[in-house]
PyMOL commands that place a pseudoatom at each C-alpha (Angstrom):
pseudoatom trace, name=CA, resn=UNK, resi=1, chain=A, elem=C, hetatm=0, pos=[111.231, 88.690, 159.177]
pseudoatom trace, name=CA, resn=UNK, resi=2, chain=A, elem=C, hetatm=0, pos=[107.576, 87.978, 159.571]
pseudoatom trace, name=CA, resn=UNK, resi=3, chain=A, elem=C, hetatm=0, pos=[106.419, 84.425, 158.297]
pseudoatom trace, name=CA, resn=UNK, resi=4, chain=A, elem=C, hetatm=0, pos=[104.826, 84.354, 154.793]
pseudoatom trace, name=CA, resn=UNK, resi=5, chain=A, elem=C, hetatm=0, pos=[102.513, 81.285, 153.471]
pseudoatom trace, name=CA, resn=UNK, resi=6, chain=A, elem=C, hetatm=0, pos=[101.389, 80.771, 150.134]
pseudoatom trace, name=CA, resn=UNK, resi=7, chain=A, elem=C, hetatm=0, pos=[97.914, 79.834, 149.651]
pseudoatom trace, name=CA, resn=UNK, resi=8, chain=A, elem=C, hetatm=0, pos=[96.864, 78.081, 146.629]
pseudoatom trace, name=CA, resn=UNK, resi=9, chain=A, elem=C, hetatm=0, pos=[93.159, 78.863, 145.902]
pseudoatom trace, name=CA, resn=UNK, resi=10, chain=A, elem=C, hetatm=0, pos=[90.534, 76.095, 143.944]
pseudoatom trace, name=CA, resn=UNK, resi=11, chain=A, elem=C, hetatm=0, pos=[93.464, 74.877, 141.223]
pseudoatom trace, name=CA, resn=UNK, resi=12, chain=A, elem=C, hetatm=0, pos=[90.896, 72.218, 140.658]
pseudoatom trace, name=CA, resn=UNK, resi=13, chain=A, elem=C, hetatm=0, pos=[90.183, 70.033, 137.466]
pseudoatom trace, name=CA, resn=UNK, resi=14, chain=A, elem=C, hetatm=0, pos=[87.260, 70.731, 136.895]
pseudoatom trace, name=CA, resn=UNK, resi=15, chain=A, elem=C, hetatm=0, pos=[86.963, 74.488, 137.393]
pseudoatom trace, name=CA, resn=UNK, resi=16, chain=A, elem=C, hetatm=0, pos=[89.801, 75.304, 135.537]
pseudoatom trace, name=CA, resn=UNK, resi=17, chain=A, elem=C, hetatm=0, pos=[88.455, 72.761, 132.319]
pseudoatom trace, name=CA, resn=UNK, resi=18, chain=A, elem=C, hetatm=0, pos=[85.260, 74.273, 132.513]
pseudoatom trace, name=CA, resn=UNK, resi=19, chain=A, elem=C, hetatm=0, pos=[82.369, 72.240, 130.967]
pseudoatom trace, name=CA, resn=UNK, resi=20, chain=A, elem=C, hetatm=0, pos=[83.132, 73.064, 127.529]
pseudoatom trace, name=CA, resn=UNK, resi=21, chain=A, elem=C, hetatm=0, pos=[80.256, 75.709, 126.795]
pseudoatom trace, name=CA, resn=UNK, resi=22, chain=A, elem=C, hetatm=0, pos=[80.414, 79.079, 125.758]
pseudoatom trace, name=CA, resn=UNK, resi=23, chain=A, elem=C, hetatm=0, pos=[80.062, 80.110, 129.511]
pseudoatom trace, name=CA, resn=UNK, resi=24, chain=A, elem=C, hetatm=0, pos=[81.927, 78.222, 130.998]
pseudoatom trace, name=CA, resn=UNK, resi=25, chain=A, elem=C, hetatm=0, pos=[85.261, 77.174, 128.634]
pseudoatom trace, name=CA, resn=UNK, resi=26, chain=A, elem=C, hetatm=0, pos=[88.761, 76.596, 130.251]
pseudoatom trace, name=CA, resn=UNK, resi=27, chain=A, elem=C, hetatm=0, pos=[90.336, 78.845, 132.437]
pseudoatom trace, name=CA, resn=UNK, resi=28, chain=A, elem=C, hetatm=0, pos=[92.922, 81.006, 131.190]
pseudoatom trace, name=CA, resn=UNK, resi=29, chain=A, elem=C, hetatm=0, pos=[96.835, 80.352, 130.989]
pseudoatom trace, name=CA, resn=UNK, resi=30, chain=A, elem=C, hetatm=0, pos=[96.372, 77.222, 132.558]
pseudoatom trace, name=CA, resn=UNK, resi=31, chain=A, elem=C, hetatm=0, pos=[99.813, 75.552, 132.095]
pseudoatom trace, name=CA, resn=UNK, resi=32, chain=A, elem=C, hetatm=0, pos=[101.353, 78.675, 132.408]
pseudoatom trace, name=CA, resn=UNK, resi=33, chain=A, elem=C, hetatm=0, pos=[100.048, 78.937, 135.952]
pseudoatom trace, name=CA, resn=UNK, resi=34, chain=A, elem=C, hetatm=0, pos=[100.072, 75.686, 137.444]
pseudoatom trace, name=CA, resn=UNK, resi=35, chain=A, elem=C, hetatm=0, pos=[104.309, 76.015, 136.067]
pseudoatom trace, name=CA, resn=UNK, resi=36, chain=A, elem=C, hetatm=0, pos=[104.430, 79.049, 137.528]
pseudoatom trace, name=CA, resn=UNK, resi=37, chain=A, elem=C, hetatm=0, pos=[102.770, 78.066, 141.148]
pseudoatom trace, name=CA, resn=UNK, resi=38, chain=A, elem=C, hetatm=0, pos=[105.174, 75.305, 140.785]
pseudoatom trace, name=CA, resn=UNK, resi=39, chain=A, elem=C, hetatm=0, pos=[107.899, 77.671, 141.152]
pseudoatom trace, name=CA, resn=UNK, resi=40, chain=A, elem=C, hetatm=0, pos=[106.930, 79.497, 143.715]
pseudoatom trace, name=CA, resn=UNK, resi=41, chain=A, elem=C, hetatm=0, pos=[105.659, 76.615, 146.101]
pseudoatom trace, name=CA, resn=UNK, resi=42, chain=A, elem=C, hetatm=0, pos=[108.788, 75.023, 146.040]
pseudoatom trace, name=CA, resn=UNK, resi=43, chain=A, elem=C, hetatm=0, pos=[111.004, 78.121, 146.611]
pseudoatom trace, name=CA, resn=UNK, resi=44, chain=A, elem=C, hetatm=0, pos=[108.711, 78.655, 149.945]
pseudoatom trace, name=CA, resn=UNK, resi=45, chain=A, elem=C, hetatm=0, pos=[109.099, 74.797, 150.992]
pseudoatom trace, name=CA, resn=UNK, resi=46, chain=A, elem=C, hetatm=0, pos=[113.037, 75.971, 150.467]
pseudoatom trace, name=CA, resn=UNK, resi=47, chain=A, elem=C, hetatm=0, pos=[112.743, 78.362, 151.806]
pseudoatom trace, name=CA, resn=UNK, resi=48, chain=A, elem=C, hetatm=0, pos=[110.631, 76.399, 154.842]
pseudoatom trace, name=CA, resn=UNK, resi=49, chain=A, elem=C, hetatm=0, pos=[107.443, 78.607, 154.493]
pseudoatom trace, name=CA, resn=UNK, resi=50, chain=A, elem=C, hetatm=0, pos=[104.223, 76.636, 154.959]
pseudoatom trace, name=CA, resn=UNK, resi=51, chain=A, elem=C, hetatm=0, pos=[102.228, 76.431, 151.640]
pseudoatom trace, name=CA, resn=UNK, resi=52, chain=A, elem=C, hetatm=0, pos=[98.459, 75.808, 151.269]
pseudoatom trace, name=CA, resn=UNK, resi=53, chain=A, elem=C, hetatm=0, pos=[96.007, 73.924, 148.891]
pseudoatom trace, name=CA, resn=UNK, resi=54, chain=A, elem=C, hetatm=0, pos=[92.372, 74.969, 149.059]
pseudoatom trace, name=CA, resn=UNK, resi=55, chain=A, elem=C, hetatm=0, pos=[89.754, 73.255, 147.592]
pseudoatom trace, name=CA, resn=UNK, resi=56, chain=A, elem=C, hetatm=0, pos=[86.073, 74.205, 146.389]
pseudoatom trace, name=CA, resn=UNK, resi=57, chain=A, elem=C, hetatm=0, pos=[83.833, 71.537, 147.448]
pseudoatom trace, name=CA, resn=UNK, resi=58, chain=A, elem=C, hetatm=0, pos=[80.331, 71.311, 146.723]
pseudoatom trace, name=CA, resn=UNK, resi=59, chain=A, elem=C, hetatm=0, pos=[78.656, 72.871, 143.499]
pseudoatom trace, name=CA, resn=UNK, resi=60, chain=A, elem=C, hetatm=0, pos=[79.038, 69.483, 141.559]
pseudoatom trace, name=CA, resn=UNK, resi=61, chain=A, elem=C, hetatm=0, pos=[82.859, 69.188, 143.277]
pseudoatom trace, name=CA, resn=UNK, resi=62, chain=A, elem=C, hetatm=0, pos=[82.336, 66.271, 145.702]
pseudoatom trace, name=CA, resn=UNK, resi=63, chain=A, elem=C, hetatm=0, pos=[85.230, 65.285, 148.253]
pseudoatom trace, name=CA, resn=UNK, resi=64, chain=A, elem=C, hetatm=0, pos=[87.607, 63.135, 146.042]
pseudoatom trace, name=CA, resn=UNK, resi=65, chain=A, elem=C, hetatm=0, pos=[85.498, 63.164, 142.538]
pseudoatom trace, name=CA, resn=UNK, resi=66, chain=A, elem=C, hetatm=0, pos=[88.486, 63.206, 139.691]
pseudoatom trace, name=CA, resn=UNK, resi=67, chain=A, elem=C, hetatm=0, pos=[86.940, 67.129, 138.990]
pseudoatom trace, name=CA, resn=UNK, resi=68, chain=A, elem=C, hetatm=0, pos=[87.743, 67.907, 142.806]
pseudoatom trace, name=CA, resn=UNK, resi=69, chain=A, elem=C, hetatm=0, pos=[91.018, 66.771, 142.440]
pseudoatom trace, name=CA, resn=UNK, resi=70, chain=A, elem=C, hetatm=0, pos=[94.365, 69.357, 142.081]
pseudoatom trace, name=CA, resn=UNK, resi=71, chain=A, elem=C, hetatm=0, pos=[95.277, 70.121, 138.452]
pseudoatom trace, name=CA, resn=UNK, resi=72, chain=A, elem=C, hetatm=0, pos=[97.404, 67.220, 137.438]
pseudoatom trace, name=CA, resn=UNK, resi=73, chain=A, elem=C, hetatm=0, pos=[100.498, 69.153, 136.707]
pseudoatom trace, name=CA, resn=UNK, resi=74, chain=A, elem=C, hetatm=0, pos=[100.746, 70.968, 140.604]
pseudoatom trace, name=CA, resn=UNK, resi=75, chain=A, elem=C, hetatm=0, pos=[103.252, 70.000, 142.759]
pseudoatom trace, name=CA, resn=UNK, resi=76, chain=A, elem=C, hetatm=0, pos=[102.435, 68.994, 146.221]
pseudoatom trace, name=CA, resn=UNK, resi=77, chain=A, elem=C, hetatm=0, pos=[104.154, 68.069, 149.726]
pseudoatom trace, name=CA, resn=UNK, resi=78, chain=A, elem=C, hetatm=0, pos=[101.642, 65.647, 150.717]
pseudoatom trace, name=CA, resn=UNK, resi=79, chain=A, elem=C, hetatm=0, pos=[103.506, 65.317, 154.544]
pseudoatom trace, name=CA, resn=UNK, resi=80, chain=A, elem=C, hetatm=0, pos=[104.309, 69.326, 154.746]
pseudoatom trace, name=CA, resn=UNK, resi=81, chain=A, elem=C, hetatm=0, pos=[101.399, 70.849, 152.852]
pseudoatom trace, name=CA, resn=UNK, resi=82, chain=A, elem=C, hetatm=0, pos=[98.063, 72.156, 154.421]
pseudoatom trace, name=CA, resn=UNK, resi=83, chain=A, elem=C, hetatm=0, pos=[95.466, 70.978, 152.535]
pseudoatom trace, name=CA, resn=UNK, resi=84, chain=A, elem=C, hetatm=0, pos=[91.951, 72.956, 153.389]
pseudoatom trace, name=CA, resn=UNK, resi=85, chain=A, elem=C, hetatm=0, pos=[88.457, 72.495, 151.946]
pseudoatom trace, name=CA, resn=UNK, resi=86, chain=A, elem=C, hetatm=0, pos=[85.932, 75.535, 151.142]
pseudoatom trace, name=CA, resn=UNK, resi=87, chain=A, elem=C, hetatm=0, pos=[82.516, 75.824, 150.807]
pseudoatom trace, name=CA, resn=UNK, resi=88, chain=A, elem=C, hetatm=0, pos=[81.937, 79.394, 149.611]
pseudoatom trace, name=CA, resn=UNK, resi=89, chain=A, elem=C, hetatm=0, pos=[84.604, 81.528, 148.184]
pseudoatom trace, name=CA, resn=UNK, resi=90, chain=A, elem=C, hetatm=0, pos=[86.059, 82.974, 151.478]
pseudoatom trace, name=CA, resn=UNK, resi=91, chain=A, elem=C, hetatm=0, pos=[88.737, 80.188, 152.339]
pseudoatom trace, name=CA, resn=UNK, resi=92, chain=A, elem=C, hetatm=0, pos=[88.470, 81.813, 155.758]
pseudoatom trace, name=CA, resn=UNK, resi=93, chain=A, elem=C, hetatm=0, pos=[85.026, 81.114, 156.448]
pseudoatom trace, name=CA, resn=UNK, resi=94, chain=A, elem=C, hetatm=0, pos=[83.816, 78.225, 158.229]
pseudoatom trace, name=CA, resn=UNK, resi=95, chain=A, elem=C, hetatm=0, pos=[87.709, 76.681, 157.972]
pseudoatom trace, name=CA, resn=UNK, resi=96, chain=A, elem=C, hetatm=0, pos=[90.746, 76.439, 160.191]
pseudoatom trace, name=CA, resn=UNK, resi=97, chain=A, elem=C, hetatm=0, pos=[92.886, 78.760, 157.834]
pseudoatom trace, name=CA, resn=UNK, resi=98, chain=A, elem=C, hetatm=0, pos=[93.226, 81.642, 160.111]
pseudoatom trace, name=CA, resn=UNK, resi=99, chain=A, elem=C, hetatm=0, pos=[93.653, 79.286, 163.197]
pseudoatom trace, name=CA, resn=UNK, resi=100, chain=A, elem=C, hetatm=0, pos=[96.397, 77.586, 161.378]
pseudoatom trace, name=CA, resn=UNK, resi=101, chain=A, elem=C, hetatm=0, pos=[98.392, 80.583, 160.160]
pseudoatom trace, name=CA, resn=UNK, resi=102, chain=A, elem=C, hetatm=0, pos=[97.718, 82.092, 163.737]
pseudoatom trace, name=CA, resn=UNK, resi=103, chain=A, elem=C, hetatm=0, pos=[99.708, 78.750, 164.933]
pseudoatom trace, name=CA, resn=UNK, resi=104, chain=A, elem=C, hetatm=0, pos=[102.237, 79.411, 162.792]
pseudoatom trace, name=CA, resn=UNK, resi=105, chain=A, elem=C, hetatm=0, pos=[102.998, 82.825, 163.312]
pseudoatom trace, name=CA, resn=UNK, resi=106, chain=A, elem=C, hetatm=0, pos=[102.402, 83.297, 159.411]
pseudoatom trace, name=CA, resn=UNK, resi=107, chain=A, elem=C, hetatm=0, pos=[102.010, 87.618, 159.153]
pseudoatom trace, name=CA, resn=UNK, resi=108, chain=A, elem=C, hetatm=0, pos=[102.536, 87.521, 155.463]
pseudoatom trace, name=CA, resn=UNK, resi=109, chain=A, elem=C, hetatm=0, pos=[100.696, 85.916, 152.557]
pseudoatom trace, name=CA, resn=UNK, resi=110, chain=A, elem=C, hetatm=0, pos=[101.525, 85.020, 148.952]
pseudoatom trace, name=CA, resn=UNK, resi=111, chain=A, elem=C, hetatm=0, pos=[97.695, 84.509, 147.281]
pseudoatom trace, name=CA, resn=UNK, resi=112, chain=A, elem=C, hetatm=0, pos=[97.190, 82.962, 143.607]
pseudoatom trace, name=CA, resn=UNK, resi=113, chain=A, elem=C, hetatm=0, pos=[95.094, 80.261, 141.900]
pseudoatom trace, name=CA, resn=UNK, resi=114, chain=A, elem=C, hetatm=0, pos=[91.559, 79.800, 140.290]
pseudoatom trace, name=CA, resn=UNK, resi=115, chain=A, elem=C, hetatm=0, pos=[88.862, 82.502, 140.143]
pseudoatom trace, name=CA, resn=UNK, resi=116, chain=A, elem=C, hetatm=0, pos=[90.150, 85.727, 139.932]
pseudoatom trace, name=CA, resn=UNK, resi=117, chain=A, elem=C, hetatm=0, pos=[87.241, 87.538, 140.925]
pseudoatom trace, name=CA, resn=UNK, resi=118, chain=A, elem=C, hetatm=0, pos=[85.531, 85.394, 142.749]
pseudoatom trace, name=CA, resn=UNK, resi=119, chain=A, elem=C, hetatm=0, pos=[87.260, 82.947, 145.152]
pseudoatom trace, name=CA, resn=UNK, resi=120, chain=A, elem=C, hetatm=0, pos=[91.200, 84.629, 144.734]
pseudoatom trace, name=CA, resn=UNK, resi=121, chain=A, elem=C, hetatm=0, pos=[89.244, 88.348, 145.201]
pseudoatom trace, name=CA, resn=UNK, resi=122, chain=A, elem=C, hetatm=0, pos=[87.350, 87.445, 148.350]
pseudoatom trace, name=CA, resn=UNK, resi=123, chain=A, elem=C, hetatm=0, pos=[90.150, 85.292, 150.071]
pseudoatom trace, name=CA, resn=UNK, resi=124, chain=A, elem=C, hetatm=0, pos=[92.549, 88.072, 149.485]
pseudoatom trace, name=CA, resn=UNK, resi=125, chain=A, elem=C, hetatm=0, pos=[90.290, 91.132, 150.694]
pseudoatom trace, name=CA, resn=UNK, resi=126, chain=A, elem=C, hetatm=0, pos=[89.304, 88.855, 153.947]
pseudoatom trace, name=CA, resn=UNK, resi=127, chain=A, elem=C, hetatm=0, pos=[92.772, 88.170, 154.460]
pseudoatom trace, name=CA, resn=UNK, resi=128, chain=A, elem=C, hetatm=0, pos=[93.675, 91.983, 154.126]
pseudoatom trace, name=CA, resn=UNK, resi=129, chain=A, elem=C, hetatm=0, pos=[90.215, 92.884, 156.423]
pseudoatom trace, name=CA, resn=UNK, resi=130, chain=A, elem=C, hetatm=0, pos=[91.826, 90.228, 159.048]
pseudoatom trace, name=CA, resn=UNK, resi=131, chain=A, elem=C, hetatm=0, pos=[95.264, 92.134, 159.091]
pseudoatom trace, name=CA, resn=UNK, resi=132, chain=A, elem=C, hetatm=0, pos=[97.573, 89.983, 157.094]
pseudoatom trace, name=CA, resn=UNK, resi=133, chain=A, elem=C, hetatm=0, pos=[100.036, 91.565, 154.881]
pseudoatom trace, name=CA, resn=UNK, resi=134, chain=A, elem=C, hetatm=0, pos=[98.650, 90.114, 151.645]
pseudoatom trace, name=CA, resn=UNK, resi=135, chain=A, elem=C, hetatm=0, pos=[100.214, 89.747, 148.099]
pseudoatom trace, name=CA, resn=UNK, resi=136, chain=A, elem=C, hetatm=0, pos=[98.386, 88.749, 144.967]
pseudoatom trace, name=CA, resn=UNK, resi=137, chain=A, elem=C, hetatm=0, pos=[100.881, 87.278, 142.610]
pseudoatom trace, name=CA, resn=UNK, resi=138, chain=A, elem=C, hetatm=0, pos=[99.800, 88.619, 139.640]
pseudoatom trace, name=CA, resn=UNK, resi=139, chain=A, elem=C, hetatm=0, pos=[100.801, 86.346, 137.107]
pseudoatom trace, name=CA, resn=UNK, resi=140, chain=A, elem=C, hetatm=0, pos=[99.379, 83.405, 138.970]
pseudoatom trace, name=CA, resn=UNK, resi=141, chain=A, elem=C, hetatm=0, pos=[95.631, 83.469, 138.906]
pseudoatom trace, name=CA, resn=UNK, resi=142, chain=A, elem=C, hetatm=0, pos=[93.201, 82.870, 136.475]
pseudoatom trace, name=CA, resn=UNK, resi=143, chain=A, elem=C, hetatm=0, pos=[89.439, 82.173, 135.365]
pseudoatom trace, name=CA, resn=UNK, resi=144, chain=A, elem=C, hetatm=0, pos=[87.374, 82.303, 132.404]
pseudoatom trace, name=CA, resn=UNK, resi=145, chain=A, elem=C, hetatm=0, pos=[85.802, 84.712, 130.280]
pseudoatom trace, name=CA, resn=UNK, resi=146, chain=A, elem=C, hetatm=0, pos=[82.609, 86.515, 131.322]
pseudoatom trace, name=CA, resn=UNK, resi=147, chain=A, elem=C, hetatm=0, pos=[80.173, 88.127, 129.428]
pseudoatom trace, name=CA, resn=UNK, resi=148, chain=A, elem=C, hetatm=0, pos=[81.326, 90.775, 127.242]
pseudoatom trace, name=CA, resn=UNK, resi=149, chain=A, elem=C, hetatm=0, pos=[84.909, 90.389, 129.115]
pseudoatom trace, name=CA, resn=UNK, resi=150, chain=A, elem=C, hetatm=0, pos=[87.954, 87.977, 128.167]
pseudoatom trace, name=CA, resn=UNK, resi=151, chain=A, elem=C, hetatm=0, pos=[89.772, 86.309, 131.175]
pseudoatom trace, name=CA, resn=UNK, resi=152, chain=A, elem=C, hetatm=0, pos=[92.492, 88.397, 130.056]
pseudoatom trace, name=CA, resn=UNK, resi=153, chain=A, elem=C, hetatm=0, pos=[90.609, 91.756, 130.827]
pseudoatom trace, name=CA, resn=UNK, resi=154, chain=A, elem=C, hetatm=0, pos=[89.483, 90.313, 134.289]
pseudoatom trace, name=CA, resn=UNK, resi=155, chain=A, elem=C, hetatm=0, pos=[92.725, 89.475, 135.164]
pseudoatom trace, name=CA, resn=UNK, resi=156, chain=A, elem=C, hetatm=0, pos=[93.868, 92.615, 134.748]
pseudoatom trace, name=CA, resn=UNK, resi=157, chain=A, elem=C, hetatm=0, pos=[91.049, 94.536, 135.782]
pseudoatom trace, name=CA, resn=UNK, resi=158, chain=A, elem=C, hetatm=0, pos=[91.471, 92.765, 139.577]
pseudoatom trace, name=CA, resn=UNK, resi=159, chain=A, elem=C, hetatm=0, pos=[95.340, 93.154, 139.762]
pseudoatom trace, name=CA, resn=UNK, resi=160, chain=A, elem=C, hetatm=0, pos=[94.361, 96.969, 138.798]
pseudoatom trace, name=CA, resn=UNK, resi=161, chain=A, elem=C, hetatm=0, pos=[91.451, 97.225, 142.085]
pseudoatom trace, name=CA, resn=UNK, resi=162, chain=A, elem=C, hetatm=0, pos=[93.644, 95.156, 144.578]
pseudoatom trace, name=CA, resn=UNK, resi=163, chain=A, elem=C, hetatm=0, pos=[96.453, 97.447, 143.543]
pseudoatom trace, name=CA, resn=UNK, resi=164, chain=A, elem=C, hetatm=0, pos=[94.305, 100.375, 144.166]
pseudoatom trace, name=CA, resn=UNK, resi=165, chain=A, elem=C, hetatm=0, pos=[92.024, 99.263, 147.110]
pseudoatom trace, name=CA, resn=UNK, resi=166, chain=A, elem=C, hetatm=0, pos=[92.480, 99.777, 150.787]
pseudoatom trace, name=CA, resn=UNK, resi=167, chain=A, elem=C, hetatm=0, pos=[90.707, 97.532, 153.535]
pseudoatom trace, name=CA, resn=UNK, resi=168, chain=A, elem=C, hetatm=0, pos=[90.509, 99.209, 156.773]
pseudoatom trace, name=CA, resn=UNK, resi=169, chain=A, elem=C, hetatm=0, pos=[94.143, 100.851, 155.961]
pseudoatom trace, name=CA, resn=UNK, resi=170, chain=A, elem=C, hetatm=0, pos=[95.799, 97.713, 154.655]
pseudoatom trace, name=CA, resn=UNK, resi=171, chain=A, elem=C, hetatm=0, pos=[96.514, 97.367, 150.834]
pseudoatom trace, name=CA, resn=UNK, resi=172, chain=A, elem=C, hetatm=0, pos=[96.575, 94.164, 148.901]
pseudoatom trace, name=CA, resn=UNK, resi=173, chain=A, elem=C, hetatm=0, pos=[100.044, 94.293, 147.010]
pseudoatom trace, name=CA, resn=UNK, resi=174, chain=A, elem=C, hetatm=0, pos=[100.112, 93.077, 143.443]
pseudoatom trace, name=CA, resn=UNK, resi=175, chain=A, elem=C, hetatm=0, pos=[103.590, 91.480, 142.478]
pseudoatom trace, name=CA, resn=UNK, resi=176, chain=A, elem=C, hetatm=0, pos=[104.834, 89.533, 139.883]
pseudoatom trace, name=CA, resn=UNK, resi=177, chain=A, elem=C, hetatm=0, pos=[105.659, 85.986, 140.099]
pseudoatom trace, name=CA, resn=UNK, resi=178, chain=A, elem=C, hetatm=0, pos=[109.739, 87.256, 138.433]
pseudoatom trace, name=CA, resn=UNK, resi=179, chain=A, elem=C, hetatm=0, pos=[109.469, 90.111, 141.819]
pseudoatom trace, name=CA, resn=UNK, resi=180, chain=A, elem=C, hetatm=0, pos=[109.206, 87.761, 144.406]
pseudoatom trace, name=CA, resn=UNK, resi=181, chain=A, elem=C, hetatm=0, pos=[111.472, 85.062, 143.128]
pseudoatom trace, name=CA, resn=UNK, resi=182, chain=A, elem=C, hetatm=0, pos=[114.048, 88.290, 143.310]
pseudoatom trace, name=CA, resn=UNK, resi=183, chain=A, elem=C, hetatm=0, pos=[113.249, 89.376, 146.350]
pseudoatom trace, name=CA, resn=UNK, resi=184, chain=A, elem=C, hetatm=0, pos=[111.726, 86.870, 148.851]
pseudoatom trace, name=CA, resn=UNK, resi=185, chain=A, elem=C, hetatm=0, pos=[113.172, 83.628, 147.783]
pseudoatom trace, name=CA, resn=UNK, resi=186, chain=A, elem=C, hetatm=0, pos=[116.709, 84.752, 146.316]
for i in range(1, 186): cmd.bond("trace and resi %d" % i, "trace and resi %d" % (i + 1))
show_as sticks, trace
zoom trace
């Protein structure tokens, strides 16, 4: 069976607070989330599949500021875990994520965490474009409203286009968090 990862995207305080304006409240389904990325990053560690953290730096997030930090409530492996910094939403650009699951023989990835459209979207399409049989759980991403749209909509307006969407021949699966507890981790 081919090696799967889970990559945590930006769970960061300060992202998914927001600043308290209109534009830019708290993420959506927060604890819901971080309980449910619990879940799943420690049936992978059982199940002894690599997991990694990503986090957003720069854009007011500085390298150990308390708003870079992890959301208080994840779970983390600090001697197991990969722990990877970003500076644009791509975790693959500029970073050693594709070297590292390379090393690891890692075909297979479970993607979820902060910014639906933005930072979750583009990690998961590059991962796709790079050949990696990707998986969005679906359950386990979030962001904020936007405009004229709730986070709600976006949500499910993103599971709906990765679901649909081929890169170069290679779809981006959309599962449930319930789906793969079934049937990867039982």
């Amino acid at each position: 069976m081919p090696q799967l990862t889970v990559i945590v995207i930006d769970m960061q305080r300060r992202l998914l607070a927001g600043d308290g304006s209109p534009d830019f409240g708290a993420a959506h389904r927060v604890p819901q989330v971080v309980e449910g990325i619990n879940r799943l990053t420690a049936a992978a560690r059982a199940a002894g599949a690599p997991v990694c953290f990503v986090q957003h730096e720069g854009e007011g997030l500085a390298n150990g500021t308390a708003g870079w930090q992890l959301h208080e409530g994840l779970e983390t492996d600090l001697a197991g875990d990969w722990f990877l910094e970003k500076r644009v939403g791509d975790a693959f650009q500029d970073t050693s994520l594709k070297s590292r699951l390379d090393a690891a023989g890692v075909t297979r990835l479970l993607v979820c965490g902060y910014a639906s459209q933005y930072c979750v979207d583009t990690t998961a399409r590059r991962a796709a474009l790079l050949g990696f049989e990707t998986t969005v759980v679906a359950d386990l991403h979030t962001t904020q409203p936007q405009g004229s749209l709730s986070a709600a909509d976006i949500i499910a307006h993103r599971n709906e286009v990765w679901a649909t969407s081929s890169l170069s021949g290679n779809r981006i699966a959309v599962r449930e968090l319930a789906d793969i507890m079934t049937k990867e981790f039982a």
